[in-house]
C-alpha positions, 0 to 999 in steps of 0.5 A, a space after each residue: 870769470 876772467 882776470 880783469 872780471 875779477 879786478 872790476 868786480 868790485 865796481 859792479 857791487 857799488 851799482 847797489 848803492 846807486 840810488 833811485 832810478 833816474 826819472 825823465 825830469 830829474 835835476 843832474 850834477 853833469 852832462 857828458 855829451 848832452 847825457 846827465 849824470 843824475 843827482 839821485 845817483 849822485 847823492 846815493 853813492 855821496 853817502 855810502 861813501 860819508 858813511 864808510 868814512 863814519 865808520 872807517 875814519 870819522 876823524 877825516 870828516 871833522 878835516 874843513 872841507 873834507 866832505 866837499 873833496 870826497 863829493 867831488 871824486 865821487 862826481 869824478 867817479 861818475 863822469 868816468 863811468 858815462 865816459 865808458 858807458 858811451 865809449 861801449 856804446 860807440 865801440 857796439 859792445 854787447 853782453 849776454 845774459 849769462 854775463 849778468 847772472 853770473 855778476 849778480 851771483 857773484 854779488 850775492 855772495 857778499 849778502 851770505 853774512 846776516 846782521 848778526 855776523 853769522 854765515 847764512 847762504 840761504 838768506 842771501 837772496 832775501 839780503 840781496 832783494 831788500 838792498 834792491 829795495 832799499 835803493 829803490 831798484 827793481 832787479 830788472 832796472 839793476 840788471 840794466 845797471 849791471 849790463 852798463 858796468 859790464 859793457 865798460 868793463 869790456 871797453 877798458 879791457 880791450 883798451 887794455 889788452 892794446 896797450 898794457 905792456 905784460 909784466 916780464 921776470 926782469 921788471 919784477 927783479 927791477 923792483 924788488 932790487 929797490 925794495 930791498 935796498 929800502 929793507 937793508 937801507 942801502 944808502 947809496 942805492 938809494 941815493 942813487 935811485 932818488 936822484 934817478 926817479 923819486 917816485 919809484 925811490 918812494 913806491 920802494 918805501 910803501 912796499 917796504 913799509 907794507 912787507 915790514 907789517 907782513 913779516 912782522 910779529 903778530 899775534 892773533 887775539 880775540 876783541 871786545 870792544 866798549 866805545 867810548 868818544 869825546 862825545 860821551 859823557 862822564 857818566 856814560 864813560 863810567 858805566 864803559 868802565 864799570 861794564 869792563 870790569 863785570 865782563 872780565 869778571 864773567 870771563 874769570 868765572 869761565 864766560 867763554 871769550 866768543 860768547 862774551 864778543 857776541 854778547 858786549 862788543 861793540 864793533 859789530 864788523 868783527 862779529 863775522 869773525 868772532 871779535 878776532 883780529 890780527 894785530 902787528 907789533 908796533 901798530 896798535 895802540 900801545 896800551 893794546 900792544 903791550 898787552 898783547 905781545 906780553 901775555 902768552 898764549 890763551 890769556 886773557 887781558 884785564 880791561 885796557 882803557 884806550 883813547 879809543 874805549 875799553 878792550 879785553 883781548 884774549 891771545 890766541 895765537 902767535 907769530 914770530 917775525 919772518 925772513 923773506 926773500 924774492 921767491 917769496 914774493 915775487 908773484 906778489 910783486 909781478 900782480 902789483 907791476 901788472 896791476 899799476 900798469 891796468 890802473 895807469 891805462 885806464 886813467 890815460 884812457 879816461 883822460 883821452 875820452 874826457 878831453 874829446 868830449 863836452 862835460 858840463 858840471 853844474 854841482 857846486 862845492 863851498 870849497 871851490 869858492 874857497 879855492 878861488 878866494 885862495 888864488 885870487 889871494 895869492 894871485 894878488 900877494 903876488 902882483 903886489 909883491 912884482 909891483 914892489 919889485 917894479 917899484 923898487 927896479 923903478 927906483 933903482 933906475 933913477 937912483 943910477 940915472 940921477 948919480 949919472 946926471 950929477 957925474 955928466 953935469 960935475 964933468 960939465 962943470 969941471 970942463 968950464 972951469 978947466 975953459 976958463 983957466 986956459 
């Protein structure tokens, strides 16, 4: 599989999450090109991403409006996709079977971890078929689904061969120049490089910031986990408690640790690696950090209660903060610059296809009206605060007219007088 399979792949395993087939009659929430983007299609990949963030980030959801600004890049994503899909077409761009098996094989292996979090190669297949079904997708109907992903892919990697520079020694050195100025907090340099270009000043920092957390002390521990939220009552949180303590008793009275993890935690994610994760000093929070970068290597924590719940963490293993230098991450640094370049080529190549074709979008999201109700608000803000500018321009002017009048008119009267003197 070529570099730019590999990049996309990702892309390719979302098509389980693509809903129902599409029927001859269902509603869309778009056309591109008279084509419709259907609702079915919509909803399914609307909700896998509600429910990654459920999971994930559940504090973003409760954000107003979050939900209606994670549907519209999902509509986004999908009259990006009809834009390739169509692009293939036009450019008669063709795939092999082998090149659909060879994705769907590729897929599969992510279906190799059970439920439990445990390694089972022989009921990938059987995974993979029951999410098949699950999205009411038939293998032939998302091999079809499959064929469309590939054929874009082909379009974009050809778009990209044309137009993406390749990345040269000089462009990694540039880079790294600006990341280490960051690290050593070069004022001047980086004064330097906010005055010339802002954004490259903050694409230095990020990659700062993430160097930091690489080559930082760690340390590698075992996790159990007992939930408790806002949403869990008095009662239920004392039980938590109370479970914690027993637990840690068992762990005292010779429980192996991996057992206790498969037996009370209640992060089911981390089960595929035995309730082991890595935590970097500085980052967790500080009742786990403390906890963790203070006990040695093989012991184990009391219960430690978080905003989160209650841990139990066992240390096993430590790594002290490292040094590094251009040599170490130059490869890291070219594959970023090649990989920015990919990402900024297939944005442009969207754009010049989405600004060619006819798009209707006919879903609707409450916070569209509410920005509109926003615009319309500042929109007014604004022509009341130029009509008290006109107002007060206004004024002033006849303010200077009428002092103007009074002078001629005081001249007038003075010229009279100064007649009748003579």
């Amino acid at each position: 599989m070529n570099k730019m399979n590999k990049f996309l792949l990702p892309a390719l395993a979302l098509c389980l999450a693509a809903g129902a087939e599409g029927k001859v009659m269902e509603s869309s929430v778009a056309t591109v090109n008279g084509k419709p983007v259907l609702a079915s299609e919509y909803d399914a990949n609307y909700q896998q991403i509600i429910e990654q963030y459920q999971a994930a980030a559940p504090q973003f959801l409760e954000q107003p409006y979050a939900k209606d600004f994670l549907g519209k890049e999902v509509l986004k994503e999908l009259i990006s996709k009809e834009l390739l899909y169509q692009a293939a077409d036009e450019a008669k761009i063709t795939v092999k079977d082998s090149e659909i098996d060879e994705s769907i094989n590729q897929i599969k292996t992510r279906f190799i971890i059970d439920e439990e979090g445990k390694q089972d190669p022989k009921g990938a297949d059987k995974r993979f078929n029951e999410a098949l079904k699950k999205q009411h997708l038939t293998l032939k109907s998302y091999k079809e689904k499959l064929k469309n992903e590939i054929k874009a892919q082909k379009a974009v990697e050809a778009q990209i061969q044309a137009t993406v520079k390749p990345v040269e020694e000089a462009d990694v050195k540039a880079l790294y120049a600006n990341v280490e100025a960051v690290l050593k907090n070069n004022t001047k340099a980086l004064q330097k490089l906010e005055k010339e270009d802002p954004m490259k000043l903050r694409e230095a920092q990020l990659i700062a910031a993430k160097l930091k957390q690489l080559t930082a002390e760690q340390v590698r521990v075992g996790h159990i986990y007992l939930a408790v939220t806002k949403d869990t009552s008095k009662e239920d949180a004392k039980k938590k408690e109370e479970l914690a303590k027993q637990i840690k008793k068992e762990l005292d009275g010779g429980m192996d640790f991996s057992a206790a993890v498969k037996k009370y935690t209640e992060d089911k994610a981390a089960l595929a690696s035995g309730g082991d994760m890595i935590l970097i000093k500085g980052i967790a929070p500080k009742e786990i950090d403390e906890a963790a970068f203070s006990l040695a290597v093989g012991k184990t924590s009391q219960p430690i209660k978080s905003d989160l719940g209650w841990h139990i963490i066992k240390v096993k293993e430590k790594r002290a903060e490292k040094e590094i230098g251009y040599d170490d991450i130059s490869r890291d640094l070219a594959q970023y610059v090649a990989q920015q370049r990919i990402q900024t080529a297939m944005a442009q190549y969207i754009d010049e296809l989405a600004e060619k074709a006819d798009i209707k979008v006919t879903k609707t999201f409450e916070v569209d009206a509410q920005i509109e109700a926003e615009a319309a608000k500042r929109a007014a803000e604004e022509a009341k605060k130029e009509a008290g500018k006109v107002a007060q321009e206004d004024k002033k002017e006849s303010a200077k007219e009428e002092k103007s009048a009074k002078k001629e008119q005081k001249e007038v009267t003075k010229a009279e007088k100064d007649g009748a003197k003579n």
